[in-house]
C-alpha positions in Angstrom: -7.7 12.6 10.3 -5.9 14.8 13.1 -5.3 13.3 16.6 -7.1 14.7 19.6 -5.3 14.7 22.5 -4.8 17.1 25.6 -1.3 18.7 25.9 0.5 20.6 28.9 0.7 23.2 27.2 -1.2 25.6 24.8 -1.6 24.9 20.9 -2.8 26.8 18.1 -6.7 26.2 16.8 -8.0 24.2 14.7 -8.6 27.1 12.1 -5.3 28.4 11.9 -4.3 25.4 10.0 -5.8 24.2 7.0 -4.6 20.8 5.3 -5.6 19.6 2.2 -6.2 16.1 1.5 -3.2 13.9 -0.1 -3.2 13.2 -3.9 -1.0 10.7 -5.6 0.9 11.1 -8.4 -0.9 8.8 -11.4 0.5 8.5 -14.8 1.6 12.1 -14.8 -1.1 13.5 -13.2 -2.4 14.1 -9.2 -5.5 12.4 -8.5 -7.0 12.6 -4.6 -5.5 9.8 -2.5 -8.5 7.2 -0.7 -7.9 4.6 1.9 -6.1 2.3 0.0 -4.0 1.7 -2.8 -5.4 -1.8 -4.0 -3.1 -2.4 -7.4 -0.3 -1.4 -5.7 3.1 -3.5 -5.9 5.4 -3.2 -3.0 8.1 -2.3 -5.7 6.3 0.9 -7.3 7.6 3.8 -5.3 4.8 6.1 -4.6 5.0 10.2 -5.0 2.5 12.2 -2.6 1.5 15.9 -2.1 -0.5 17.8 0.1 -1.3 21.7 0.4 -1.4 23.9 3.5 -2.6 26.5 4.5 -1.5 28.0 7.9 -1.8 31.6 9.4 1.8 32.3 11.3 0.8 35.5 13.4 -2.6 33.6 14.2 -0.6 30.0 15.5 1.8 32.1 17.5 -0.5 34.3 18.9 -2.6 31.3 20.2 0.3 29.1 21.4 1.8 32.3 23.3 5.3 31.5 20.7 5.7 34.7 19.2 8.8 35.5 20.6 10.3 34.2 17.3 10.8 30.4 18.4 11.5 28.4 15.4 8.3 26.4 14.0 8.0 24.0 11.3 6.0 22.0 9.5 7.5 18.0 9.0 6.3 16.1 6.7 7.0 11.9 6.5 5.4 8.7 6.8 6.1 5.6 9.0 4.9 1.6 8.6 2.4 0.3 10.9 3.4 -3.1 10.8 7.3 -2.9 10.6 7.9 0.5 12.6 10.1 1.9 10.0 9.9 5.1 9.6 10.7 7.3 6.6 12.5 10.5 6.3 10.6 13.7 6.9 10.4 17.0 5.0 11.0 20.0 6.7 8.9 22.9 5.7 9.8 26.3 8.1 6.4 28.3 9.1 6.1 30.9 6.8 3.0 33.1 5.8 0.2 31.8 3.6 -0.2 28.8 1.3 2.1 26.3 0.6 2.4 22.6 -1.2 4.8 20.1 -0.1 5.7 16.5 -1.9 6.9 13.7 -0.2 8.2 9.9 -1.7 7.7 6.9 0.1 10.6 4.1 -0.5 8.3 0.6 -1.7 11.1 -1.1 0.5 10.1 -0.2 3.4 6.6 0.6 3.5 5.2 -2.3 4.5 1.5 -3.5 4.4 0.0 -0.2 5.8 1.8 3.1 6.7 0.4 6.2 8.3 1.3 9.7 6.8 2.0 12.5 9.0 2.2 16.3 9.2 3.1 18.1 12.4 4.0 21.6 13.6 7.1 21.5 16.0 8.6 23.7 18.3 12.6 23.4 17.0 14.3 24.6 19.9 14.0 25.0 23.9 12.6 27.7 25.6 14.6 29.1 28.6 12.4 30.8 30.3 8.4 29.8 29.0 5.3 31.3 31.2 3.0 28.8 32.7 1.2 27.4 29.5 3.6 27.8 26.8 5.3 25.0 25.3 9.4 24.7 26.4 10.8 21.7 25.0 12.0 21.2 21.2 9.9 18.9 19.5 6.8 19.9 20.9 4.2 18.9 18.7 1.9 22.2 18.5 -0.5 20.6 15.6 -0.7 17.6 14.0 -2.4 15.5 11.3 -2.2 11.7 10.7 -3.7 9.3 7.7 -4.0 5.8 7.4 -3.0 4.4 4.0 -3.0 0.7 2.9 -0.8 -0.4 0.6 -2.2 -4.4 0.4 -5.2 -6.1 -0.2 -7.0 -8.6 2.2 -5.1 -11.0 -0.8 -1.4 -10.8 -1.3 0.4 -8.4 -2.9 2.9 -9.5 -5.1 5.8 -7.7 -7.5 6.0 -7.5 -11.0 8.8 -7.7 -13.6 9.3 -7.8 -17.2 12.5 -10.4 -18.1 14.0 -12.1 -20.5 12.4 -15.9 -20.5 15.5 -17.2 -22.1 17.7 -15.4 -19.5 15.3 -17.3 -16.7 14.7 -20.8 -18.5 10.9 -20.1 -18.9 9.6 -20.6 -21.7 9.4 -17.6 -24.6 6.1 -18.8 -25.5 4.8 -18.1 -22.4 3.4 -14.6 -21.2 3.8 -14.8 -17.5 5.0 -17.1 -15.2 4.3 -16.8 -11.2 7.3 -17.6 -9.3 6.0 -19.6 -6.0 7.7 -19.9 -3.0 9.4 -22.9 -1.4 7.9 -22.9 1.9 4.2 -22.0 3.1 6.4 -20.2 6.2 7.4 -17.3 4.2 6.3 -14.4 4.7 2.8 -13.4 2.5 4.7 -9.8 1.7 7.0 -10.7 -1.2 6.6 -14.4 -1.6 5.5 -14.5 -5.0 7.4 -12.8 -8.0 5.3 -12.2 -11.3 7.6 -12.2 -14.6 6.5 -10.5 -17.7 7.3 -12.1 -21.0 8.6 -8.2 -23.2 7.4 -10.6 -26.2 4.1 -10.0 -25.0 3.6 -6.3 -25.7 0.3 -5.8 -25.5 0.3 -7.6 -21.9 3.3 -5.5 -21.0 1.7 -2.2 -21.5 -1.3 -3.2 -19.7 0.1 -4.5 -16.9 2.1 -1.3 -16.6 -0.7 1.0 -17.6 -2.8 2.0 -14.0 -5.6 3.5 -15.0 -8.1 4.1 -18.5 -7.3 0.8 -19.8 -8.7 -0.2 -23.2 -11.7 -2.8 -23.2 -8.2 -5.4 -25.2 -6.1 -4.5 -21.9 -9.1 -5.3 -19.3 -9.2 -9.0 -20.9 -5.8 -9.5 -20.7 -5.2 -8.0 -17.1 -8.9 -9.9 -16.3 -7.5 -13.8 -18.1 -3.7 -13.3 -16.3 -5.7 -12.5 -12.9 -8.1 -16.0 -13.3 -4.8 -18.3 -14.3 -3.6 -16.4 -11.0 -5.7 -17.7 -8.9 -5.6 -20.7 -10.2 -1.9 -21.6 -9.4 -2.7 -20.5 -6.0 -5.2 -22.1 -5.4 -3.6 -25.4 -6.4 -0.9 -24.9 -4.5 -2.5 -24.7 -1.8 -4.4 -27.9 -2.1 -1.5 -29.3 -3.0 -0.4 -28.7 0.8 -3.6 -28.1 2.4 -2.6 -30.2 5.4 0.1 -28.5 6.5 -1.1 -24.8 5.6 -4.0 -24.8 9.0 -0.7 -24.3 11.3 0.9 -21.8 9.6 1.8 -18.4 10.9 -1.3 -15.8 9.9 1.2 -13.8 8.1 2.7 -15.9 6.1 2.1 -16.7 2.2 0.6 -20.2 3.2 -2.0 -18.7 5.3 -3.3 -16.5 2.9 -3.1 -19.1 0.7 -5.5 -21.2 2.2 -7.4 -18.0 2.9 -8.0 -17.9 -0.7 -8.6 -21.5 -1.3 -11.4 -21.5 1.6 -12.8 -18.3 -0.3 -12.8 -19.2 -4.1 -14.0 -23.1 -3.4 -16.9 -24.4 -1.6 -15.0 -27.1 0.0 -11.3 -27.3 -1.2 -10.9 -30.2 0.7 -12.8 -31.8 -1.4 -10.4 -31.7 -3.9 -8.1 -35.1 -3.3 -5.2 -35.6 -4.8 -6.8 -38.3 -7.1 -10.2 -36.3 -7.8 -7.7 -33.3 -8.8 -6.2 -35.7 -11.5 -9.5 -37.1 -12.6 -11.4 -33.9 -13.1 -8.8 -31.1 -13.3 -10.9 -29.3 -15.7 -14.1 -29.4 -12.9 -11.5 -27.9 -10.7 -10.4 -25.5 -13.4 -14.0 -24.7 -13.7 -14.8 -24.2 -10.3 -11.9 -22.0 -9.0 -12.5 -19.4 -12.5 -15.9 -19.4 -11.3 -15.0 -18.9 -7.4 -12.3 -16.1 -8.5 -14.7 -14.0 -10.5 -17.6 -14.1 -7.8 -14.8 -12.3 -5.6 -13.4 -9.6 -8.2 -10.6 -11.6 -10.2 -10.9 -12.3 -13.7 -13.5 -11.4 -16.4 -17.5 -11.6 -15.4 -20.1 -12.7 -18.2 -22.4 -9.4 -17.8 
């Protein structure tokens, strides 16, 4: 959505520049890029392109530039919750149509990041008339998107390793790494490890889109015994997670404890022992009524 804002100075219209929406790069192929990014693991990089379309003698001609002051297009991204900001593409004004891709590093992007595309002025003006723009790094047009990167539950990365190499199990197919402390921060707390024995789980974990009806189960039964060691975590500690910092892994923790159970504090200790298969029950059930696991219909 571009930013409206009044400058001191004049800027080219609206029609002179013509951006396209962004499209991500999925499997091979570039599919048009929503809101959000809701499958996405904060250690998949992620590949973005855009198209524009910009008339030269038109945006000079309306900023009163065209006595050959350098214009260009940059291109970039920056986190909305960190502040880091990512290195921009330059892309010099030229005539006509143009496409431009940019990669955002998973290490840095945070929970949301904005992406941006500007026109600058790339060099001062000695002697501009009333109007005219003087300063390099005048922003003459300019274009910004919101994209988010994490659910409203946590995000956590995934990785195929050796079970022997990690002392899991190699009967196992996954295995949820939890963290220590409820302190730590939600982004990153949790590590997911693939068992490579598991094939058909590998590829579907590490298919994103058209997955078969097999994959969908898998994906669907992984997601519900997900939920389930979170959850149970979580009540394992539910007095101490009320205090904790809203960011951090045992907040949205109990976030999706209060969500999945009626009443997780009904859940003692003892009554946990006594009837962990009503528990069981209950939190499968809870985790499908919010889209995890596999519905009956």
């Amino acid at each position: 959505m571009a930013v409206k804002d009044v400058r001191p100075y004049l800027v080219p219209n609206s029609e002179t520049i013509e951006p396209s929406i962004w499209s991500r790069m999925v499997e091979g192929e570039w599919e048009p890029l929503g809101e959000a990014i809701e499958n996405w693991d904060y250690r998949s990089g992620l590949r973005l392109r855009c198209t524009i379309n910009a008339d030269p003698l038109m945006i000079r001609a309306h900023a009163r530039l065209d006595d050959g002051s350098p214009l260009a297009f940059y291109f970039g991204w920056r986190a909305l919750d960190t502040y880091l900001v990512g290195p921009a593409k330059r892309v010099p004004l030229a005539d006509g149509r143009f496409d431009v891709e940019i990669e955002v590093d998973p290490q840095y992007a945070g929970a949301t990041i904005a992406l941006t595309r500007k026109l600058v002025l790339e060099r001062d003006r000695l002697s501009p008339l009333v109007g005219e723009a003087r300063h390099a790094g005048s922003i003459l047009w300019n274009d910004e998107q919101a994209l988010r990167l994490t659910g409203s539950e946590a995000m956590f990365p995934t990785e195929v390793v050796d079970f022997d190499a990690f002392g899991i199990d190699e009967g196992a197919s996954w295995h949820l790494r939890m963290p220590l402390s409820p302190d730590e921060p939600a982004m990153g707390a949790l590590l997911l490890l693939i068992n490579p024995l598991d094939k058909k789980l590998v590829k579907a974990v590490q298919r994103e889109r058209n997955h078969t009806d097999e994959q969908l189960v898998l994906i669907q039964e992984m997601e519900e015994g997900l939920v389930d060691e979170i959850v149970r975590w979580s009540l394992a500690r539910w007095d101490e997670l009320e205090g904790c910092d809203s960011e951090s892994f045992g907040a949205t923790a109990r976030s999706l404890a209060l969500r999945v159970l009626v009443d997780p504090t009904a859940w003692t200790a003892e009554s946990i022992l006594g009837s962990s298969m009503d528990l069981h029950s209950s939190i499968v059930a809870g985790a499908r009524s919010i889209g995890f696991g596999r519905l009956l219909s």
